[in-house]
PDB file of the backbone (N, CA, C, O) and the ligand in Angstrom, with CONECT records:
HET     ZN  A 101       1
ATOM      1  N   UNK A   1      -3.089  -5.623 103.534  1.00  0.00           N
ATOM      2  CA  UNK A   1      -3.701  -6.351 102.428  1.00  0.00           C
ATOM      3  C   UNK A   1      -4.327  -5.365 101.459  1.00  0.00           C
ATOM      4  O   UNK A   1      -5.188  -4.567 101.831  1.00  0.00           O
ATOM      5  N   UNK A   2      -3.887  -5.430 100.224  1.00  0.00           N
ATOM      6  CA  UNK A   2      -4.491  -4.526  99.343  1.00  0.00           C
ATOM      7  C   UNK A   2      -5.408  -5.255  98.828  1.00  0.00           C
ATOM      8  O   UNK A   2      -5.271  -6.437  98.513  1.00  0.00           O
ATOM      9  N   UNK A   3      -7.064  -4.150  98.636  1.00  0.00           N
ATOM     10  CA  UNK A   3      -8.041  -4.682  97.855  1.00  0.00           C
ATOM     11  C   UNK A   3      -7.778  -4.455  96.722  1.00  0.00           C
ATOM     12  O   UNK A   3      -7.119  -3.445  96.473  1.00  0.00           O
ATOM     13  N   UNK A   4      -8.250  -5.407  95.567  1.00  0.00           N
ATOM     14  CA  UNK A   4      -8.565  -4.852  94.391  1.00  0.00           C
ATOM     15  C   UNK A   4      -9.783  -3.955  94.275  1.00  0.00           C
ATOM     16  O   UNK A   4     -10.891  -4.198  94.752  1.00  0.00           O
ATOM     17  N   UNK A   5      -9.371  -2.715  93.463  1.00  0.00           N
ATOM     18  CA  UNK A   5     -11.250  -2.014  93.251  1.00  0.00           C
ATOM     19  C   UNK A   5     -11.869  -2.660  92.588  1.00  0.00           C
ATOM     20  O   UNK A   5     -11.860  -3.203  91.483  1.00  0.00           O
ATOM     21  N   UNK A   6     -12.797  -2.450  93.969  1.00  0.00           N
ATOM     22  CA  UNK A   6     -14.288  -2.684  93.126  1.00  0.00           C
ATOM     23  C   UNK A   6     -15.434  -2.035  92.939  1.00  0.00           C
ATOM     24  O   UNK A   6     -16.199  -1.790  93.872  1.00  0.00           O
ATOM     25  N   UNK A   7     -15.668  -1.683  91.667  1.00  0.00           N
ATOM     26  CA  UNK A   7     -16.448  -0.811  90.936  1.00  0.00           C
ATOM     27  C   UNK A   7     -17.888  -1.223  91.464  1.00  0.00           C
ATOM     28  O   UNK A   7     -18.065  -2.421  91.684  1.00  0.00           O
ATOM     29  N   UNK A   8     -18.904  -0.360  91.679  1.00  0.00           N
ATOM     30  CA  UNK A   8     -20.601  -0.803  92.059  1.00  0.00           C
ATOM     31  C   UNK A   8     -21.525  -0.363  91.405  1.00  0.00           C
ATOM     32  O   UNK A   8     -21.460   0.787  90.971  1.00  0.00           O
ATOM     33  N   UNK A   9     -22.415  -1.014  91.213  1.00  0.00           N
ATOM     34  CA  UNK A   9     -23.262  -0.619  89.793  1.00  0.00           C
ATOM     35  C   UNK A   9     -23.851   0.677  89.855  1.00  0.00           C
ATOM     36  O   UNK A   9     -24.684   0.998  90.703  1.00  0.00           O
ATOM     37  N   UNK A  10     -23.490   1.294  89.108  1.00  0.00           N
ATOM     38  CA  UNK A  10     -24.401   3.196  88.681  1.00  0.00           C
ATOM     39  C   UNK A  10     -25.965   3.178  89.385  1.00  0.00           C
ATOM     40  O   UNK A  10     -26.464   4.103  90.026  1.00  0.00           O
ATOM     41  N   UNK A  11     -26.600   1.834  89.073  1.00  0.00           N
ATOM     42  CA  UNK A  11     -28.494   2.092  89.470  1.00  0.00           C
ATOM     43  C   UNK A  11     -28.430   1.460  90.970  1.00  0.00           C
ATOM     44  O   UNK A  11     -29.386   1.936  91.582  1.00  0.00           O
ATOM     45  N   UNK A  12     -27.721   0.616  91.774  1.00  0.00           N
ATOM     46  CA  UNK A  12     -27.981   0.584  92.857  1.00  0.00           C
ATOM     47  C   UNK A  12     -26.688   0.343  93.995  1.00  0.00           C
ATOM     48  O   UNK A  12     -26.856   0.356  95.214  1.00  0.00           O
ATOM     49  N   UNK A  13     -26.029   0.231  93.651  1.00  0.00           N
ATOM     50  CA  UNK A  13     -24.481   0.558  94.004  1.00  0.00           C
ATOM     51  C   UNK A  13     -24.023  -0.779  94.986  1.00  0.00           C
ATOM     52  O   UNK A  13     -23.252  -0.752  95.946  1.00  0.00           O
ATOM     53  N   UNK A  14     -24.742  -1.927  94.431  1.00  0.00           N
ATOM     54  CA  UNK A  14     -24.226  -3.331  94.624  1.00  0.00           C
ATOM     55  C   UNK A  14     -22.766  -3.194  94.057  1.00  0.00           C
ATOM     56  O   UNK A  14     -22.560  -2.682  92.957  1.00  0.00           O
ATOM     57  N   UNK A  15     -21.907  -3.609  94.747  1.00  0.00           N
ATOM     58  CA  UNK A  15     -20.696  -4.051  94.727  1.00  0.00           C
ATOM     59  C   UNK A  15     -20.009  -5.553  93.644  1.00  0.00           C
ATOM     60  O   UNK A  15     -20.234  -6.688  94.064  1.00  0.00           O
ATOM     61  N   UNK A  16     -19.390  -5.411  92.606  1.00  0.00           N
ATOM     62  CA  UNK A  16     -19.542  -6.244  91.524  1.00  0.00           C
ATOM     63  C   UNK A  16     -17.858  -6.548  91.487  1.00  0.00           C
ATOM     64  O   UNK A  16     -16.900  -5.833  91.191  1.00  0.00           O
ATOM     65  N   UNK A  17     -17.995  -8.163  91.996  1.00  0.00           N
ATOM     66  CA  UNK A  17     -16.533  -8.970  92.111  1.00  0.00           C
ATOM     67  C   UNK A  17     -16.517  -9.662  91.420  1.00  0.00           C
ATOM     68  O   UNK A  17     -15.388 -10.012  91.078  1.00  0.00           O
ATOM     69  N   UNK A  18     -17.555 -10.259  90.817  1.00  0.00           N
ATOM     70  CA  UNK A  18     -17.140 -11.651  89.937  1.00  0.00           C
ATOM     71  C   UNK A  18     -17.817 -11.426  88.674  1.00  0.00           C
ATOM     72  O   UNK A  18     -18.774 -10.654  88.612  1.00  0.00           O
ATOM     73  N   UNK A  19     -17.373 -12.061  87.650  1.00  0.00           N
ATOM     74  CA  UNK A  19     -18.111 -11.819  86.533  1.00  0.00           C
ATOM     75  C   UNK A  19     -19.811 -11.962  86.163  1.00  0.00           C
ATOM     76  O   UNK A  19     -20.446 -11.394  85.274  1.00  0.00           O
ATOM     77  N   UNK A  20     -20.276 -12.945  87.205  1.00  0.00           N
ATOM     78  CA  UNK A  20     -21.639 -12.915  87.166  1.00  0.00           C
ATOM     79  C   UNK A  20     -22.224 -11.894  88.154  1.00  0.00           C
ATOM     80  O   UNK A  20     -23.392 -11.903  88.540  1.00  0.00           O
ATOM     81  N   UNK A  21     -21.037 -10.785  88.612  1.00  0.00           N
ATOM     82  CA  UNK A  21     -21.763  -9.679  89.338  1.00  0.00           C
ATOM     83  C   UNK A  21     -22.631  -8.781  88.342  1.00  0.00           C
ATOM     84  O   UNK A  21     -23.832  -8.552  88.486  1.00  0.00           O
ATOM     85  N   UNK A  22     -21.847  -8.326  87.342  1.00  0.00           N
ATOM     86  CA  UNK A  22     -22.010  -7.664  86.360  1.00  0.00           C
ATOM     87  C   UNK A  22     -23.069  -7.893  84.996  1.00  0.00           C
ATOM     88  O   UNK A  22     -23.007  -8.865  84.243  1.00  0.00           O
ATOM     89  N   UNK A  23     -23.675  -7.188  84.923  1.00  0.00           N
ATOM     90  CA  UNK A  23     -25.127  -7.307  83.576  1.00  0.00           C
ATOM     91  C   UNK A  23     -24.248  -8.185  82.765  1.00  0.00           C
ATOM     92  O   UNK A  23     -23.039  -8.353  82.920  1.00  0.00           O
ATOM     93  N   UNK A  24     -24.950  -8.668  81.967  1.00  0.00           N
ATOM     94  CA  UNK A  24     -24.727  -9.585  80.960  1.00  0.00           C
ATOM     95  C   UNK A  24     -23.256 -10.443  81.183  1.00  0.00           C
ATOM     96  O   UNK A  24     -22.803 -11.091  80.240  1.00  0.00           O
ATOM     97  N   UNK A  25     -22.614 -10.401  82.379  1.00  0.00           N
ATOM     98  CA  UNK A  25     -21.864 -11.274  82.692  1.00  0.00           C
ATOM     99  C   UNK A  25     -20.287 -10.211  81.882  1.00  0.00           C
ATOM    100  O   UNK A  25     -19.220 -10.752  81.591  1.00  0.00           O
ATOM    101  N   UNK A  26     -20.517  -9.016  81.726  1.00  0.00           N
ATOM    102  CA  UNK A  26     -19.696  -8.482  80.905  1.00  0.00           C
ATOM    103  C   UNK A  26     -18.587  -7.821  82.271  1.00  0.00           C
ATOM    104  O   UNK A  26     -19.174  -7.027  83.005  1.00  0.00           O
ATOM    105  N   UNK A  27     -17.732  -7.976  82.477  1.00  0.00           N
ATOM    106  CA  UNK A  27     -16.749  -7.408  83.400  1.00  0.00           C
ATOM    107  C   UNK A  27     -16.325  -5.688  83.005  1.00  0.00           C
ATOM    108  O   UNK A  27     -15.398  -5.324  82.282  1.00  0.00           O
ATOM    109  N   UNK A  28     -17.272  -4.865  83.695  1.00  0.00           N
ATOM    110  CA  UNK A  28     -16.666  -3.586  83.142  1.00  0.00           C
ATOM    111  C   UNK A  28     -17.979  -2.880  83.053  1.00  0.00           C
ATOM    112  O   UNK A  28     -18.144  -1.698  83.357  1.00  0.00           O
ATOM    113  N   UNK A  29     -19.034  -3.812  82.551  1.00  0.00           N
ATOM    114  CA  UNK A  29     -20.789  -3.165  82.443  1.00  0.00           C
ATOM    115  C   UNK A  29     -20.548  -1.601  83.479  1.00  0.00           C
ATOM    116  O   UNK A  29     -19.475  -1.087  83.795  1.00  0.00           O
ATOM    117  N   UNK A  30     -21.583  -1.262  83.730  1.00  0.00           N
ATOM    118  CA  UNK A  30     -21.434  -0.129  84.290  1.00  0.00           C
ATOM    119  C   UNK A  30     -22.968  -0.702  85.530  1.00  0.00           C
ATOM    120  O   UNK A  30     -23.121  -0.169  86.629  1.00  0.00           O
ATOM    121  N   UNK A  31     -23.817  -1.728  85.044  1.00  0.00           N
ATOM    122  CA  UNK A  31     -24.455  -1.930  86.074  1.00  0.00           C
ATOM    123  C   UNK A  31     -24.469  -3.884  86.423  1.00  0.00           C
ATOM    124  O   UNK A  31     -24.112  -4.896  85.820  1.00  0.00           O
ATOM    125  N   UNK A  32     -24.965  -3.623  87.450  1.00  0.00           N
ATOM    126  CA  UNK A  32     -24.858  -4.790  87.924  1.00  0.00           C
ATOM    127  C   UNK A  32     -26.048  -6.058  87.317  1.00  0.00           C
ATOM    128  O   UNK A  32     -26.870  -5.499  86.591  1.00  0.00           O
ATOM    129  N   UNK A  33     -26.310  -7.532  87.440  1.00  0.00           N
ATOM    130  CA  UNK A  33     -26.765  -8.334  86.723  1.00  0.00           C
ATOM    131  C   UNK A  33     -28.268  -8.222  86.785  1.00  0.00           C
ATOM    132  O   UNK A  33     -29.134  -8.515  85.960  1.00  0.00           O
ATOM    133  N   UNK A  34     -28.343  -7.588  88.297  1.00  0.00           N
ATOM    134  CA  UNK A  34     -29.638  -7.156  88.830  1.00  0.00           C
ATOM    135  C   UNK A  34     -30.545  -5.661  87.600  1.00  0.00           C
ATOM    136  O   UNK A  34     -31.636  -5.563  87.038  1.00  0.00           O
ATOM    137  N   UNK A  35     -29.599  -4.999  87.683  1.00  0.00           N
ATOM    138  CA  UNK A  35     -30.327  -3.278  87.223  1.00  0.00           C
ATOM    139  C   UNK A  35     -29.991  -3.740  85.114  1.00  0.00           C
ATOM    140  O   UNK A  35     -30.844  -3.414  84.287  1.00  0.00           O
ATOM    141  N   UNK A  36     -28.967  -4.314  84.782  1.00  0.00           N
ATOM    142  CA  UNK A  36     -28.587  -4.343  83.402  1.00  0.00           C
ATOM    143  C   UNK A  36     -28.803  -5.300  82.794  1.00  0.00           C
ATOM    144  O   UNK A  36     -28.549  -6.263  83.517  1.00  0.00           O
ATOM    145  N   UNK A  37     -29.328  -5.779  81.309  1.00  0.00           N
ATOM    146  CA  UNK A  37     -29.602  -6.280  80.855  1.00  0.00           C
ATOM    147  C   UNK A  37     -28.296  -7.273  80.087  1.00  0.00           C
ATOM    148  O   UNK A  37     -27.117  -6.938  80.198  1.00  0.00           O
ATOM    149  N   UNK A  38     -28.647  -8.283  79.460  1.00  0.00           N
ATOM    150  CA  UNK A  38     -27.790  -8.685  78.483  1.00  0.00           C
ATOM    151  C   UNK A  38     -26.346  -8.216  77.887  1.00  0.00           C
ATOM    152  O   UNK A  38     -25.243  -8.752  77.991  1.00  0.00           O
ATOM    153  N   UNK A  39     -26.781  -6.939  77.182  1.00  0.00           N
ATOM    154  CA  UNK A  39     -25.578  -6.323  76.553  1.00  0.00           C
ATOM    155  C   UNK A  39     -25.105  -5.760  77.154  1.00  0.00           C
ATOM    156  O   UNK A  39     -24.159  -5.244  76.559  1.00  0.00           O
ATOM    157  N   UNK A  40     -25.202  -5.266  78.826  1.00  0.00           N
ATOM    158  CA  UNK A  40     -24.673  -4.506  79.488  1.00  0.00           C
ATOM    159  C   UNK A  40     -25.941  -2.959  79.822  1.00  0.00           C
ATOM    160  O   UNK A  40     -25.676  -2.009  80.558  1.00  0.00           O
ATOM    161  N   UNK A  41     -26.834  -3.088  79.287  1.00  0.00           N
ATOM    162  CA  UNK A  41     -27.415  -1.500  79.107  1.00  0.00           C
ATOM    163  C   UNK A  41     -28.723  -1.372  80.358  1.00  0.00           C
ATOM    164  O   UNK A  41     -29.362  -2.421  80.439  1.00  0.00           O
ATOM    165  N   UNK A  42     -29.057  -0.583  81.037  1.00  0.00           N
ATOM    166  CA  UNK A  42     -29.774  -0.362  82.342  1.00  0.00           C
ATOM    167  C   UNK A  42     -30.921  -0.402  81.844  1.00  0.00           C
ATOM    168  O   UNK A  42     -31.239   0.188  80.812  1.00  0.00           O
ATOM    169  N   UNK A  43     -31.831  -1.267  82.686  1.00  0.00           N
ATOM    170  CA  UNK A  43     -32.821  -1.697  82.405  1.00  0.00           C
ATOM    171  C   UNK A  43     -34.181  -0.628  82.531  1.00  0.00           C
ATOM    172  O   UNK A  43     -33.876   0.509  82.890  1.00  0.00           O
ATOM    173  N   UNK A  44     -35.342  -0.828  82.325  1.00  0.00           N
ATOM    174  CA  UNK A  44     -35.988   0.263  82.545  1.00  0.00           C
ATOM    175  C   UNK A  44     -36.244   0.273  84.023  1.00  0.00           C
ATOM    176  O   UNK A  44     -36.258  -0.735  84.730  1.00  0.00           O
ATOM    177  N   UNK A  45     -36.477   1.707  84.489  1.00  0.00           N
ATOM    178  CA  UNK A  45     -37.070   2.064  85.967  1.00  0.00           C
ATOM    179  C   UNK A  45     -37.671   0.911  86.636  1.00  0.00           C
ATOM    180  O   UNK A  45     -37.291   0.197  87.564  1.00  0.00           O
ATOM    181  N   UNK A  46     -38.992   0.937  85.712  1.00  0.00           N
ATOM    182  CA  UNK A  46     -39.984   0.142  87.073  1.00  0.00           C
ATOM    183  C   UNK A  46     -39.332  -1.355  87.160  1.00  0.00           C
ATOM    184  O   UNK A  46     -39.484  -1.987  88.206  1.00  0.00           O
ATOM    185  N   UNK A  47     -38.584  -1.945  86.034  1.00  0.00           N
ATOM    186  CA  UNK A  47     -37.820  -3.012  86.208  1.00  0.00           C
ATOM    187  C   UNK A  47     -36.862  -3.573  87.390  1.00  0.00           C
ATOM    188  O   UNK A  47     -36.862  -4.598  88.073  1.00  0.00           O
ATOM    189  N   UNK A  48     -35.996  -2.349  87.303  1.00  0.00           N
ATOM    190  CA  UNK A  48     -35.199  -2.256  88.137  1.00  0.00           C
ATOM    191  C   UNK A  48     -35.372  -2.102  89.640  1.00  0.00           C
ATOM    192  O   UNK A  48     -34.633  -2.560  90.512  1.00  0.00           O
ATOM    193  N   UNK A  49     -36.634  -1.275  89.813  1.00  0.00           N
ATOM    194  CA  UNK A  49     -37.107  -0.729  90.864  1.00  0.00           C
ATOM    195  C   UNK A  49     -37.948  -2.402  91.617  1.00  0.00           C
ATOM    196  O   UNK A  49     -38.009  -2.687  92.813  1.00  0.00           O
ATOM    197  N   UNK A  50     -38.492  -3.244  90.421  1.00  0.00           N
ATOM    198  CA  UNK A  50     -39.151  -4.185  91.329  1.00  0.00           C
ATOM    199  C   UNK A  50     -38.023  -5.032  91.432  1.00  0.00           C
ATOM    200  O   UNK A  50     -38.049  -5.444  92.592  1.00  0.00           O
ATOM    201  N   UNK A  51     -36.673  -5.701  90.623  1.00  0.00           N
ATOM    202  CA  UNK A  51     -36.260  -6.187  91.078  1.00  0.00           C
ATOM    203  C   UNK A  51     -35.211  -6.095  92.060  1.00  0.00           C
ATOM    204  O   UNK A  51     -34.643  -7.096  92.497  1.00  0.00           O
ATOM    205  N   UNK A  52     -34.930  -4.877  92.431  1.00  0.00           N
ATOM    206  CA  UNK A  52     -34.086  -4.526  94.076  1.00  0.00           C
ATOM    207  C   UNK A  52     -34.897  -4.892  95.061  1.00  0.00           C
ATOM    208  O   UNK A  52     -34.573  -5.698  95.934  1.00  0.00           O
ATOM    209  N   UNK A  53     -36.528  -4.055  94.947  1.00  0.00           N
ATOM    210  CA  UNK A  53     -37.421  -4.637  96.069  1.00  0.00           C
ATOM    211  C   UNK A  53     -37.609  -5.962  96.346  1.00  0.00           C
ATOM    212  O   UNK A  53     -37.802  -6.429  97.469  1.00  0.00           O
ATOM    213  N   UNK A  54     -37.533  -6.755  94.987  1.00  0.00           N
ATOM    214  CA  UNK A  54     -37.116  -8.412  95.306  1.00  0.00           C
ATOM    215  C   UNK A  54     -36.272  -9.176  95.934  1.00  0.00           C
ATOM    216  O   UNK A  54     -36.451 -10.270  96.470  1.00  0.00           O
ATOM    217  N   UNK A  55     -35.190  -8.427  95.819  1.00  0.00           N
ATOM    218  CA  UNK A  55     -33.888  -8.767  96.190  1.00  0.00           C
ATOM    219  C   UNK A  55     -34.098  -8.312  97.826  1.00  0.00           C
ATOM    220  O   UNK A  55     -33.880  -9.052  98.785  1.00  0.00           O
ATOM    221  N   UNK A  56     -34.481  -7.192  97.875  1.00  0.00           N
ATOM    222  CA  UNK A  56     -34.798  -6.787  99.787  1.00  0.00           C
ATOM    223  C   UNK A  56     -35.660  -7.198 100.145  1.00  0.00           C
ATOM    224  O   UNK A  56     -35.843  -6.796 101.295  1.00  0.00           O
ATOM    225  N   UNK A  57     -36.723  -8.115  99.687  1.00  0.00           N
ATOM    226  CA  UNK A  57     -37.976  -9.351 100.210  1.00  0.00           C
ATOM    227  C   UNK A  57     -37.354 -10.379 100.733  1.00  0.00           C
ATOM    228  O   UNK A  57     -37.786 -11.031 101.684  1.00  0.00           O
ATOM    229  N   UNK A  58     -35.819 -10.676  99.869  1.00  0.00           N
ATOM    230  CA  UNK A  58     -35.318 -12.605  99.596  1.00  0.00           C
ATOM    231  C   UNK A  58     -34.593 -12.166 100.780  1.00  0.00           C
ATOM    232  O   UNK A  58     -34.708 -12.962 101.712  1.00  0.00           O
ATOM    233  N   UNK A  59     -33.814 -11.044 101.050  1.00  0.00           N
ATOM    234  CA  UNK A  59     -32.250 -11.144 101.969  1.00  0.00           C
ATOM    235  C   UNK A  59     -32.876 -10.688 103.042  1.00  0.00           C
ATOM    236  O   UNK A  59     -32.550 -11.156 104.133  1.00  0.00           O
ATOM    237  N   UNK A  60     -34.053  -9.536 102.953  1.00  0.00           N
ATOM    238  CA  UNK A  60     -34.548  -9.577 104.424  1.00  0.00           C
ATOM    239  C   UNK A  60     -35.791  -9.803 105.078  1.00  0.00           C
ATOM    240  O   UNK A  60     -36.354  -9.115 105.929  1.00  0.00           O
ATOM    241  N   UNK A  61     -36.094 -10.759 104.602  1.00  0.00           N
ATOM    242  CA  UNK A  61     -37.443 -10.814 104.251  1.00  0.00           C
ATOM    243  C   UNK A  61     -38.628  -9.986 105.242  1.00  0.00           C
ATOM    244  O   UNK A  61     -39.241 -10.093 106.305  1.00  0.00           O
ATOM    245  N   UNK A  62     -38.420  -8.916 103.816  1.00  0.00           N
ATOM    246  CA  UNK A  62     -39.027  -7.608 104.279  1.00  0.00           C
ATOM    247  C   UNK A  62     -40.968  -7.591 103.432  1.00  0.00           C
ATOM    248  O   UNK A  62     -41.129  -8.202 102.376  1.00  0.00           O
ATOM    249  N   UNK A  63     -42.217  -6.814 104.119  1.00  0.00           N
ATOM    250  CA  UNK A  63     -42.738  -7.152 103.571  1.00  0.00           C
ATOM    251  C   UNK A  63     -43.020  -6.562 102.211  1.00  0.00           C
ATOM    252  O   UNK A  63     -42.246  -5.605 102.213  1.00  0.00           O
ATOM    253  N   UNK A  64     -43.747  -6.534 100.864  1.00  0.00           N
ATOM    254  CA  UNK A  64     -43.443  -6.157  99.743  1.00  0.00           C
ATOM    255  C   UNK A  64     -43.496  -4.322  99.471  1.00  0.00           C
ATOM    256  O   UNK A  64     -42.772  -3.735  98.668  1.00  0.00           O
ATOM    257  N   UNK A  65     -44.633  -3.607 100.444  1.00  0.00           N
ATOM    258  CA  UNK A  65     -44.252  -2.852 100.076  1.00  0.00           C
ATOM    259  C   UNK A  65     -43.647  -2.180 101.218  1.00  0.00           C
ATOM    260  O   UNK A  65     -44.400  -1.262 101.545  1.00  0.00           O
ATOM    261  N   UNK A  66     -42.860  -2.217 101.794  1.00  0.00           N
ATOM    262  CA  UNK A  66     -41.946  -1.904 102.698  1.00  0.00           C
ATOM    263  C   UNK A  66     -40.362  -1.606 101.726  1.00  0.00           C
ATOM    264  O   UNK A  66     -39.762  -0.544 101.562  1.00  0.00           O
ATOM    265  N   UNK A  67     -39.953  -3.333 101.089  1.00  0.00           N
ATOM    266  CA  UNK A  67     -39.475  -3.218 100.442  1.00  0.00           C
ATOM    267  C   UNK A  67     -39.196  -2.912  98.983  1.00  0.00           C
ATOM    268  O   UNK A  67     -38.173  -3.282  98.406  1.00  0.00           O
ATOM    269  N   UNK A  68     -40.372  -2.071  98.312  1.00  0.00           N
ATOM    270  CA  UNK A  68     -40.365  -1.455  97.577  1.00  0.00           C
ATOM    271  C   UNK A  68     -40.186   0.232  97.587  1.00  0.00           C
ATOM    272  O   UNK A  68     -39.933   0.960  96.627  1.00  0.00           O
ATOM    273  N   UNK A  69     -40.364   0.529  98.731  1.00  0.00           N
ATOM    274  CA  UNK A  69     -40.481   1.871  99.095  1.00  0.00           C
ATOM    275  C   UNK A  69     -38.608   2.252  99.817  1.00  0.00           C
ATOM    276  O   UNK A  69     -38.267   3.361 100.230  1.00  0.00           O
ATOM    277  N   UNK A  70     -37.711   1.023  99.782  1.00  0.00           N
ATOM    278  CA  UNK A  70     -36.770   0.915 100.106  1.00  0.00           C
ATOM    279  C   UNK A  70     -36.007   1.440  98.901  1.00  0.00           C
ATOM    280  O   UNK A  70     -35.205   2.369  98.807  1.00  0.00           O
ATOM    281  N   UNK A  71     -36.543   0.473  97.894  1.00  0.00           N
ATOM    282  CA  UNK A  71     -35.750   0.296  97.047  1.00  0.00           C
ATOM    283  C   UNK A  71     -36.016   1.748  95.887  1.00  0.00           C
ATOM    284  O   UNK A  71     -35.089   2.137  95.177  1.00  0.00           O
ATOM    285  N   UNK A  72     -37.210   2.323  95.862  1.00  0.00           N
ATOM    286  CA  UNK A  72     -37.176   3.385  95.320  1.00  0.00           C
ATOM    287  C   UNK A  72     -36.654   4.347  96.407  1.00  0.00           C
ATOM    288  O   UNK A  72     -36.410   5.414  95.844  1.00  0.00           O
ATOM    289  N   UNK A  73     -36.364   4.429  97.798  1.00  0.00           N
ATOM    290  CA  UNK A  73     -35.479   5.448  98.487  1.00  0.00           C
ATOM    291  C   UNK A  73     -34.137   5.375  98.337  1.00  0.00           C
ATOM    292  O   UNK A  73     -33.472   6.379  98.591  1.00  0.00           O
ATOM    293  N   UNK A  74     -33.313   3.820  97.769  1.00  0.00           N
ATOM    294  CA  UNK A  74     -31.992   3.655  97.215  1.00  0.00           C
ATOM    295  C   UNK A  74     -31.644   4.380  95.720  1.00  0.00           C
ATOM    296  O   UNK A  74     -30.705   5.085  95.352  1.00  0.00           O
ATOM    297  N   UNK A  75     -32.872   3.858  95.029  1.00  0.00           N
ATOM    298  CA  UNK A  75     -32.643   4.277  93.388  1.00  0.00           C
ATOM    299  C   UNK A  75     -32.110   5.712  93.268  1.00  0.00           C
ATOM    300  O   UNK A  75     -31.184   6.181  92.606  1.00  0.00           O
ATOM    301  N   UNK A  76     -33.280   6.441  94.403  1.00  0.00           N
ATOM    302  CA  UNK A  76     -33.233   8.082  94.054  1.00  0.00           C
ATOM    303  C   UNK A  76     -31.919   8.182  94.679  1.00  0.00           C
ATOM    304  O   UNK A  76     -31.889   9.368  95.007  1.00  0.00           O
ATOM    305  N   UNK A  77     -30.977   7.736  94.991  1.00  0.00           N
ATOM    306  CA  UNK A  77     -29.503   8.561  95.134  1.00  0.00           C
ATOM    307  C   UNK A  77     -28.551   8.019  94.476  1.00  0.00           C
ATOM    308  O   UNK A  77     -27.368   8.342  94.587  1.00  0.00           O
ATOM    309  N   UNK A  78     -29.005   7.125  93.718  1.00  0.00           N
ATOM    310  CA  UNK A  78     -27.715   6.498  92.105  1.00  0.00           C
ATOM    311  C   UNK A  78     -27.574   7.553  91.335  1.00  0.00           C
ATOM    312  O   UNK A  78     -28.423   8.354  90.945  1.00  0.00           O
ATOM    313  N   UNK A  79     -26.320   7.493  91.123  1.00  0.00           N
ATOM    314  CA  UNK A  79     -26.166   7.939  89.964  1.00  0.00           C
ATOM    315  C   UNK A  79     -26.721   7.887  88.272  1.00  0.00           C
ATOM    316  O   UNK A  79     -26.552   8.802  87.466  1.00  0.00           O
ATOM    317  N   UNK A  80     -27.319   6.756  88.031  1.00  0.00           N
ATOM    318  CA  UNK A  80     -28.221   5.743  87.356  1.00  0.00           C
ATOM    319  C   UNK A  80     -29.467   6.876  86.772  1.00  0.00           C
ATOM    320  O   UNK A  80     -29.745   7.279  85.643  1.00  0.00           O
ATOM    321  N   UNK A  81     -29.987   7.124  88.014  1.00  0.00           N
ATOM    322  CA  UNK A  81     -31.536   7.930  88.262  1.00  0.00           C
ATOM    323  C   UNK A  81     -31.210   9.065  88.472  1.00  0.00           C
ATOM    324  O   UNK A  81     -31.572   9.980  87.732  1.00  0.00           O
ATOM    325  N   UNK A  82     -30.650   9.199  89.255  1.00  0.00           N
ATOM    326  CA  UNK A  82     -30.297  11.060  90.134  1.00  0.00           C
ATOM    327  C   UNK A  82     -30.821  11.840  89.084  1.00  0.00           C
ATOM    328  O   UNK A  82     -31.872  12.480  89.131  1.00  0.00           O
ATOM    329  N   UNK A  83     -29.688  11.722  87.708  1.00  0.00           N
ATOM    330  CA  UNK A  83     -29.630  12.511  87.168  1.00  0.00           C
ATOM    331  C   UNK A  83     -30.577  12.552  86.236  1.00  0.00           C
ATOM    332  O   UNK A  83     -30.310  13.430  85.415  1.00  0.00           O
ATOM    333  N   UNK A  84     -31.809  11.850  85.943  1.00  0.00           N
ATOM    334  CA  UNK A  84     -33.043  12.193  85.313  1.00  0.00           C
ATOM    335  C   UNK A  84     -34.169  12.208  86.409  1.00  0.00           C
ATOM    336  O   UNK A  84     -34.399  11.116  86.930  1.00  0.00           O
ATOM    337  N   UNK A  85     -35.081  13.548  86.937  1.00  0.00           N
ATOM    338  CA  UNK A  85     -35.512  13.154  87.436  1.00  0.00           C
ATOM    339  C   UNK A  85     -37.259  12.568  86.795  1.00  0.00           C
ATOM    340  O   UNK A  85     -38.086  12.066  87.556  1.00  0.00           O
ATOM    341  N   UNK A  86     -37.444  12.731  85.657  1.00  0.00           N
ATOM    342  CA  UNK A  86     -38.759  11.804  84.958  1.00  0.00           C
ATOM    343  C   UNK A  86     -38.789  10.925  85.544  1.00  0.00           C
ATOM    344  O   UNK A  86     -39.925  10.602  85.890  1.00  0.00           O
ATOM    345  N   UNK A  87     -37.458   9.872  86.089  1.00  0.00           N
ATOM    346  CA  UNK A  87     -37.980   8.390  86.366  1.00  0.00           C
ATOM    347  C   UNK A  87     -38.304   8.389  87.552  1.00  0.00           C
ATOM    348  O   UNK A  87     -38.813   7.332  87.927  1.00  0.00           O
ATOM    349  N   UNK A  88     -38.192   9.271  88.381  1.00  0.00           N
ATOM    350  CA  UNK A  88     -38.812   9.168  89.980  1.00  0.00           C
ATOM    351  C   UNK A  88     -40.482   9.145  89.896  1.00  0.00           C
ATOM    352  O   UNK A  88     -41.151   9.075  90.927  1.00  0.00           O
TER     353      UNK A  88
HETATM  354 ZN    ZN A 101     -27.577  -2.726  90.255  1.00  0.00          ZN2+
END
């Protein structure tokens, strides 16, 4: 069975299949609906950073800063962040 690729968002490397995977619903964005805004463009740091930790509260319900300290140990190895390190 061949997969189709699937591309994962640059800021947290969620896996993006359907069109509402993708920021602004745009197929191709470079981040996902979570990390990108509207037009497709990556949202700011601490944005992004609280809403992954949100997302690891809802799916595991982890406590907040547990899962915030998750989600800034994911950020720092995107590609997204890596490569500036100011936003750490
Ligand atoms: Zn993302």
């Amino acid at each position: 069975m061949s997969e189709p690729y699937c591309p994962s968002c640059g800021s947290c490397g969620f896996p993006m299949r359907t069109p509402e995977d993708f920021a602004g619903g745009r197929i191709g964005a470079l981040y996902c609906s979570t990390c990108g805004d509207d037009s497709g463009e990556l949202k700011p740091y601490d944005e992004v950073l609280r809403a992954n930790a949100d997302y690891f509260i809802r799916q595991q319900d982890l406590d907040a800063g547990v899962a915030r300290e998750m989600a800034r140990a994911l950020l720092a190895t995107m590609p997204a962040w890596r490569a500036d390190p100011k936003r750490h």
